[in-house]
C-alpha positions in Angstrom: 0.0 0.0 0.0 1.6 3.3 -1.0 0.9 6.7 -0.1 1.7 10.2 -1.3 4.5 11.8 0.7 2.3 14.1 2.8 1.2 13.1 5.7 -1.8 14.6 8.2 -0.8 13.6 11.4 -1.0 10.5 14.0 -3.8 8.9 15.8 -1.4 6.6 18.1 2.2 5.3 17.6 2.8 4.0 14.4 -1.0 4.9 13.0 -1.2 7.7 10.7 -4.0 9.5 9.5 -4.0 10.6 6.4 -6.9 11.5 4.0 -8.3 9.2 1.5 -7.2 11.3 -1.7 -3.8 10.7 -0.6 -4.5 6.8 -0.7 -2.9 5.2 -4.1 -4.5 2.8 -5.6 -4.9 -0.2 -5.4 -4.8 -0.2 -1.7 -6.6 -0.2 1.5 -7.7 2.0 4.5 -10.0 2.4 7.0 -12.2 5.6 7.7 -11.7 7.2 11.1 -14.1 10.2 11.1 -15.1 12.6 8.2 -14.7 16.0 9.8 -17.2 18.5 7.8 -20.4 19.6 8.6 -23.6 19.7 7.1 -25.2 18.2 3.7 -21.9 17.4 3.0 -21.4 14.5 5.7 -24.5 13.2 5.9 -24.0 12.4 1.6 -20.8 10.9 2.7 -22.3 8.5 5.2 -24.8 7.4 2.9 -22.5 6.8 0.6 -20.9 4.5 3.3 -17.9 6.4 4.6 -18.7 6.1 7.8 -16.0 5.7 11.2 -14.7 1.8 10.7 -15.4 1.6 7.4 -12.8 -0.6 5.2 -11.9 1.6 2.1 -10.2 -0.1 -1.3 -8.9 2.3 -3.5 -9.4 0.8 -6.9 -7.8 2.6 -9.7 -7.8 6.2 -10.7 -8.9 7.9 -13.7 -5.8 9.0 -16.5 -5.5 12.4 -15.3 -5.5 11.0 -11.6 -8.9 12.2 -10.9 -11.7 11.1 -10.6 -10.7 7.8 -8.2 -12.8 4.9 -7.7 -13.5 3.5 -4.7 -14.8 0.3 -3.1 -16.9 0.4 -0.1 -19.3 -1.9 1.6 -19.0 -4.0 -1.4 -19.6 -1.6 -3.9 -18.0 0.6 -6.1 -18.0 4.7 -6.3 -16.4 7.5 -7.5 -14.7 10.6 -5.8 -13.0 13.6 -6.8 -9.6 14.3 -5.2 -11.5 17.1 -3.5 -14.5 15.3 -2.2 -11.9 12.4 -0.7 -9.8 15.0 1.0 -12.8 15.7 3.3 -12.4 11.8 5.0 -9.6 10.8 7.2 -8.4 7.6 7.4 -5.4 5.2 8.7 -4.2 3.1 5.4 -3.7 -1.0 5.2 -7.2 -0.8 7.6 -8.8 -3.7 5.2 
């Protein structure tokens, strides 16, 4: 599982939290919270982002955005901006 070279910040020793946008496909992570308010969340958690959620990272589009996602057993799309708004710790699947 590789990541980009930024990194968020830690949740404990040895976990870090990252956002999903800066999860490479194909790889895995697992959602720890999504920190916005509003519309915004609540279309995120019905999409099934929710806290403990496993995450695959699929493949990305040629331009390296629009990424494709799995979660819950199926499959959706997110821009780069849209995935930024979810944290996550990677390799959670």
């Amino acid at each position: 599982m590789e990541l980009s070279e930024k990194k968020t910040g830690e949740s404990a020793p040895g976990q870090i939290v990252t956002t999903l946008d800066r999860v490479i496909p194909p790889g895995t992570c697992r959602v720890v919270s999504v920190p916005v308010p509003g519309p915004v969340r609540k279309r995120l958690f019905a999409l099934g982002f929710v806290p403990g959620a496993v995450v695959e990272a699929v493949r990305s589009a040629p331009l390296g955005d629009p990424i494709e996602y799995r979660v819950k057993g199926y499959f959706l799309s997110l821009r780069k901006e849209e995935a930024r708004l979810i944290s996550v710790i990677p390799g959670g699947g």
